[in-house]
N, C-alpha and C positions, 0 to 999 in steps of 0.2 A: 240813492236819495240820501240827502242829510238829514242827522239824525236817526237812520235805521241802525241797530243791531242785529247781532245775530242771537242767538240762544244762548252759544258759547263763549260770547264777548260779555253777556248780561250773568251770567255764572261767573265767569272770572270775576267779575265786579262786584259779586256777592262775594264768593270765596274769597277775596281780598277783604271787604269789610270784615267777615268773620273769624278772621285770622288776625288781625289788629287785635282783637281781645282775646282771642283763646290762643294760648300760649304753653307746650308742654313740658312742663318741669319734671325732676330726677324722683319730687314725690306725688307729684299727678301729672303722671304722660297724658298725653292726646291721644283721645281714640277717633280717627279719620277712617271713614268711609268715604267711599266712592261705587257708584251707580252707572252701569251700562246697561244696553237693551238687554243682554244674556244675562249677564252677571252681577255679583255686589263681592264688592271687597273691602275691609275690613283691616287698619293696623292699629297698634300703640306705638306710638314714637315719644323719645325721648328728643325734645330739640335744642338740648344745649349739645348733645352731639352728634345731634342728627344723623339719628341711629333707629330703625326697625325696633322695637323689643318683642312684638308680637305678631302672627298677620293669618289671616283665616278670610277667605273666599270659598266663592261657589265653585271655582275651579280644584278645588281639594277634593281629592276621590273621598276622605273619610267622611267630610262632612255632605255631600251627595250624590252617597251611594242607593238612596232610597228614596229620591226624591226626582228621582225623570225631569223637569225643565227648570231650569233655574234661574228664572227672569219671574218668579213671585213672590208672595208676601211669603210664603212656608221656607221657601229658600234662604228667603233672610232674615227669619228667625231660627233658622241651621246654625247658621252663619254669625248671629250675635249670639247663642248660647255656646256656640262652641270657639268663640274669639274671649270671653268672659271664662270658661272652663281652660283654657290654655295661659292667661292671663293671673289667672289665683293659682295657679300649679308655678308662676314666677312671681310667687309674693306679688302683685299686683292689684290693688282692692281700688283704689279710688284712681279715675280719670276726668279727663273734662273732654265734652266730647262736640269736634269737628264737623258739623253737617258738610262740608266741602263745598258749598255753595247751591245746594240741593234745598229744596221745602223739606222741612221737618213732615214729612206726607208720608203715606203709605209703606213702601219696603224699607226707607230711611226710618222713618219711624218705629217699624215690626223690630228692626234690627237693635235698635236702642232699648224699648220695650225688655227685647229676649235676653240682652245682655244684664241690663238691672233687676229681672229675675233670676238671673244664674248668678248672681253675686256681686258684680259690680257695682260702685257707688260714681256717678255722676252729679 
């Protein structure tokens, strides 16, 4: 039918908008999250050389070792305190941060939350 999307099509279509203005510089990277049914994952990128400088997921034995399923809000706020504690261990204090085309909702949110308690400035 014309006119329908899918989920994925309407997410790229936000992630494009949100990425027109957030932009990660050499003195505030992007902090980009990404959300799956199990998982959340979590980098800083530097995009003038598009380059990783950080990256902390649920699939890191350190960060859940204690935590049995990793598709909830406690998961990822594992995961933004411990992307923010690996983060100021690389001089990194201030980012601008990527929803990736995600609602600012629930584990996208916990995660942002737990990172600007552990130090981060957004």
């Amino acid at each position: 039918m014309a006119g329908m999307t899918s989920r994925a099509e309407s997410r790229k279509r936000r992630q494009a908008r949100v990425r027109r203005k957030v932009v990660g510089t050499p003195e505030r990277p992007r902090l980009c999250v990404f959300r799956s049914a199990k998982h959340i994952y979590a980098q800083i990128i530097e995009d003038t050389k598009g380059a990783a400088l950080v990256s902390a997921s649920t699939r890191c034995k350190d960060v859940t070792e204690a935590l049995g399923y990793t598709g909830n809000v406690e998961a990822a706020k594992a995961v933004g305190a411990e992307i923010a504690r690996r983060a100021l261990a690389k001089d990194i204090k201030e980012v601008v941060f990527d929803r990736n085309g995600f609602i600012y909702h629930g584990r996208v949110k916990a995660l942002a939350d737990a990172a600007r308690e552990a130090g981060l400035v957004f």
